[in-house]
N, C-alpha and C positions, 0 to 999 in steps of 0.2 A: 491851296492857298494857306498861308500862316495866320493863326486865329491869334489876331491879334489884341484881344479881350485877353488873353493872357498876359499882355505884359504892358497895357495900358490901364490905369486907373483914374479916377478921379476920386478924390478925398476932400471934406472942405476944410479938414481941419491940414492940407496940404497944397501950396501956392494957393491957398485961396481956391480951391475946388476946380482949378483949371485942370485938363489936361495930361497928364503925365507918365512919365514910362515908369514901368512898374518896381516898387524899390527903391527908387529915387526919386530927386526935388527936379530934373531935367523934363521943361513943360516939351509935349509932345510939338506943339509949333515949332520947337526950338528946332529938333531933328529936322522937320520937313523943309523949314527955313532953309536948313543947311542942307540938304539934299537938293533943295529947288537953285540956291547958289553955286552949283557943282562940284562941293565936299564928297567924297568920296567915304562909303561907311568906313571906311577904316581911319581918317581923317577923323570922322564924328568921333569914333572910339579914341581915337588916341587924345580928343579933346576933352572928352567928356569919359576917363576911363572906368566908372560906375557903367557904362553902357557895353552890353554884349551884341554881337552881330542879331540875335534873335531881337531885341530892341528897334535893331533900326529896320528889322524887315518888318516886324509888326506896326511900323510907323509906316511905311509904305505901300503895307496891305491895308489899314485904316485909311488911307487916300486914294487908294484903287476902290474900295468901298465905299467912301462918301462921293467918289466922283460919280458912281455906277448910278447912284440912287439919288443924288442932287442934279447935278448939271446934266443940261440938256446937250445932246450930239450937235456940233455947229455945221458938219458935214466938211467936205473937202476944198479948200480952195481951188476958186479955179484955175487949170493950167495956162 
C-alpha cells in the first residue's frame, strides 16, 4: 500500500491546518471529493497540475485507511 504520510500534510500555518497534499495549498477533501464524483486521477492532475499521480494514490490510500479503522462493515445487501 502507498504510505501516504508522505505526501499528506497538515500545517497550520497552511489552509488553516486542514488536510493537504504535500507541497501544495490542494486540501486533501478536495482530491477524494473528486475522486468520490468519478474524476478520474488524470482529470484531478490535469485540474490541479501541482498534483502528481503519487498524490492522488496517497489520497486514496488515506481513505482505504480511515475507512479500515473508522466505519463499521454494514455487511451485504440482501439479494
Amino acid at each position: 500500500m502507498v504510505n501516504y504520510s508522505d505526501r499528506i500534510t497538515r500545517d497550520p500555518k497552511v489552509c488553516g491546518g486542514e488536510a493537504v497534499m504535500q507541497g501544495t495549498r490542494v486540501p486533501l477533501r478536495t482530491v477524494l471529493a473528486s475522486l468520490a464524483d468519478g474524476d478520474s486521477p488524470e482529470a484531478i492532475i490535469a485540474a490541479f497540475p501541482v498534483l502528481t499521480i503519487d498524490h492522488v494514490r496517497a489520497a486514496i490510500a488515506y481513505a482505504a485507511v480511515s475507512a479500515a479503522e473508522d466505519l463499521p462493515f454494514l455487511g451485504m445487501p440482501a439479494a
